[in-house]
C-alpha positions in Angstrom: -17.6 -2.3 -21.1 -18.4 -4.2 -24.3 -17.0 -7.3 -25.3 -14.7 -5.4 -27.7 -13.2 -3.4 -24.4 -9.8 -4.8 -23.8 -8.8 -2.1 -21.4 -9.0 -4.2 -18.2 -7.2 -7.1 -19.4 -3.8 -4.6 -20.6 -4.3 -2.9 -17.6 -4.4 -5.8 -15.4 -1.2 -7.3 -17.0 0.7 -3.7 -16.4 -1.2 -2.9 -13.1 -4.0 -2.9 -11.6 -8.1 -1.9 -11.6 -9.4 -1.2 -8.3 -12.5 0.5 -8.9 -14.9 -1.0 -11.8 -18.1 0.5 -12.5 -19.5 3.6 -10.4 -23.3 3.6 -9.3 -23.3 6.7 -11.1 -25.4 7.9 -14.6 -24.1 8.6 -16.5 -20.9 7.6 -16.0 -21.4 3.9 -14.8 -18.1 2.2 -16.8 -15.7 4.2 -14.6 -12.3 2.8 -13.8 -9.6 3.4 -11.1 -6.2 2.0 -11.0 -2.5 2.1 -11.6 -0.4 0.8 -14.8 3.2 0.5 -13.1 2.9 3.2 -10.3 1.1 5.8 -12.2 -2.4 6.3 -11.5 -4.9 5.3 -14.5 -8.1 6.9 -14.7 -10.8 4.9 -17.3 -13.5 7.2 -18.5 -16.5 6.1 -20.3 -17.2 6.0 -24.0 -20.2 8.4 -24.1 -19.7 12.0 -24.2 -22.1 12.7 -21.6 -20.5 10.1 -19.3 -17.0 11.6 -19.6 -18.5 15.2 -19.1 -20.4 13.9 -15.4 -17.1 11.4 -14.7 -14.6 14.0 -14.9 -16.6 17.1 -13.3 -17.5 15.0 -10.2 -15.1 12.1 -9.6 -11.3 12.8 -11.7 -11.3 16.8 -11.7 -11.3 16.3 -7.8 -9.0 13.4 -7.7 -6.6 15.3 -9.9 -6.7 18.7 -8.2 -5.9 16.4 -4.7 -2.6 14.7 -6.5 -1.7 18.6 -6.8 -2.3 19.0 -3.6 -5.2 21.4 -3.6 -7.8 21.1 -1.1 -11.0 20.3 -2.6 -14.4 21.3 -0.9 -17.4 20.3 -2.3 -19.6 22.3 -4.3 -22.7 23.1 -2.4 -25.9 22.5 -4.5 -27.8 24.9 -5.2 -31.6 24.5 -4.6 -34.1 24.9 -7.1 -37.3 24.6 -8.8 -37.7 21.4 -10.7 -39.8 22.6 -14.0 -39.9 19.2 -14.8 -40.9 15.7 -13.9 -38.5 12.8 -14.0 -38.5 9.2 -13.0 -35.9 7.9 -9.8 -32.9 5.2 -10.9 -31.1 2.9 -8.7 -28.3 4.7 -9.5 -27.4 8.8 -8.7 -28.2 10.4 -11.4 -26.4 13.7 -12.8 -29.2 15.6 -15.0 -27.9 18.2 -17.8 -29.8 21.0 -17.0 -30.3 24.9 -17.1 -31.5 27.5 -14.9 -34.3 30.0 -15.8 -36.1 32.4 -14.0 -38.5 30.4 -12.4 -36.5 27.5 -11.7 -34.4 24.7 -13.5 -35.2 22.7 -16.7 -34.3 19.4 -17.9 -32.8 18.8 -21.5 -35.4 16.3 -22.6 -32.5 13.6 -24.1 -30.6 12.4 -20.7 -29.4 9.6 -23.3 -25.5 9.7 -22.3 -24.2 9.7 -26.0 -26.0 13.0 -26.2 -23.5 15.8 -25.8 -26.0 18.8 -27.1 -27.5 18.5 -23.7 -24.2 19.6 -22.3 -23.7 22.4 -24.1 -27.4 23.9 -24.1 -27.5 23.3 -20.1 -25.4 25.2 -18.0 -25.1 22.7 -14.8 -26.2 19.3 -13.3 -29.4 18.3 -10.7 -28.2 16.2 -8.7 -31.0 13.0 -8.5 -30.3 10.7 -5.5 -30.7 7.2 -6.1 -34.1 5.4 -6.4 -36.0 9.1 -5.7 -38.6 10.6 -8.6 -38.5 14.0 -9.4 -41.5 15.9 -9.2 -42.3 19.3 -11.0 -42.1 22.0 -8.1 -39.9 20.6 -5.7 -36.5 21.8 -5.0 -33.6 19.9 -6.7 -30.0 20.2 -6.5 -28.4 22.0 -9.1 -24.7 21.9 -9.5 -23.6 24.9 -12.0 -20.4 24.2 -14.2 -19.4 27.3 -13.5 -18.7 26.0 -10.0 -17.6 22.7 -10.7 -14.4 24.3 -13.1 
């Protein structure tokens, strides 16, 4: 997404990009298109962006081209052991369940990848709402999403 990215301008000369940018976080620099009549998937450049783009928007698309049917995973509700600002954008939360409900990894920062592997799913944040320790969130385990 930098001015070093020259992605967009290959792929436009081979193809096309029809989907720039998701409203999603992480995961915002997202691409969709077709070099010749192959499909192109563009993920992000932070670890934590490709881990949230390709568990909720490519593994889906891909398991489609194969002609799978793909229902979505229902959230599971929990308690939020943890307080955390809204964003304008949906925002995917490494996170892992406990006992008494689900816990944040304190870092959201998308280049961090530890967060992935010390959670064991996502809360799902809708756009522009806070989280408030207590209420239930939306937690999407991995071990659903695989």
């Amino acid at each position: 997404m930098g001015e070093e990215d020259h992605i967009k301008e290959v792929v436009a000369e081979l193809g096309a990009i029809d989907l720039w940018k998701v409203a999603i976080k992480p995961g915002k620099p997202f691409a969709f298109g077709r070099v010749g009549d192959t499909p192109l998937l563009g993920l992000p450049g932070n670890p934590a962006s490709v881990l949230v783009t390709c568990l909720i928007i490519a593994r889906p698309y891909l398991l489609a081209c194969q002609g799978l049917a793909v229902t979505p995973v229902p959230p599971v509700l929990k308690a939020a052991l943890f307080d955390h600002p809204g964003s304008p954008r949906e925002e995917y939360l490494r996170a892992r369940v406990r006992a008494d409900g689900v816990e944040c990894y304190p870092q959201q920062s998308s280049g961090v990848l530890r967060s992935a592997v010390w959670g064991d799913g996502l809360v799902v944040q809708r756009a522009g709402r806070d989280i408030r320790r207590g209420e239930a969130v939306e937690f999407l385990p991995y071990a659903l999403l695989q």
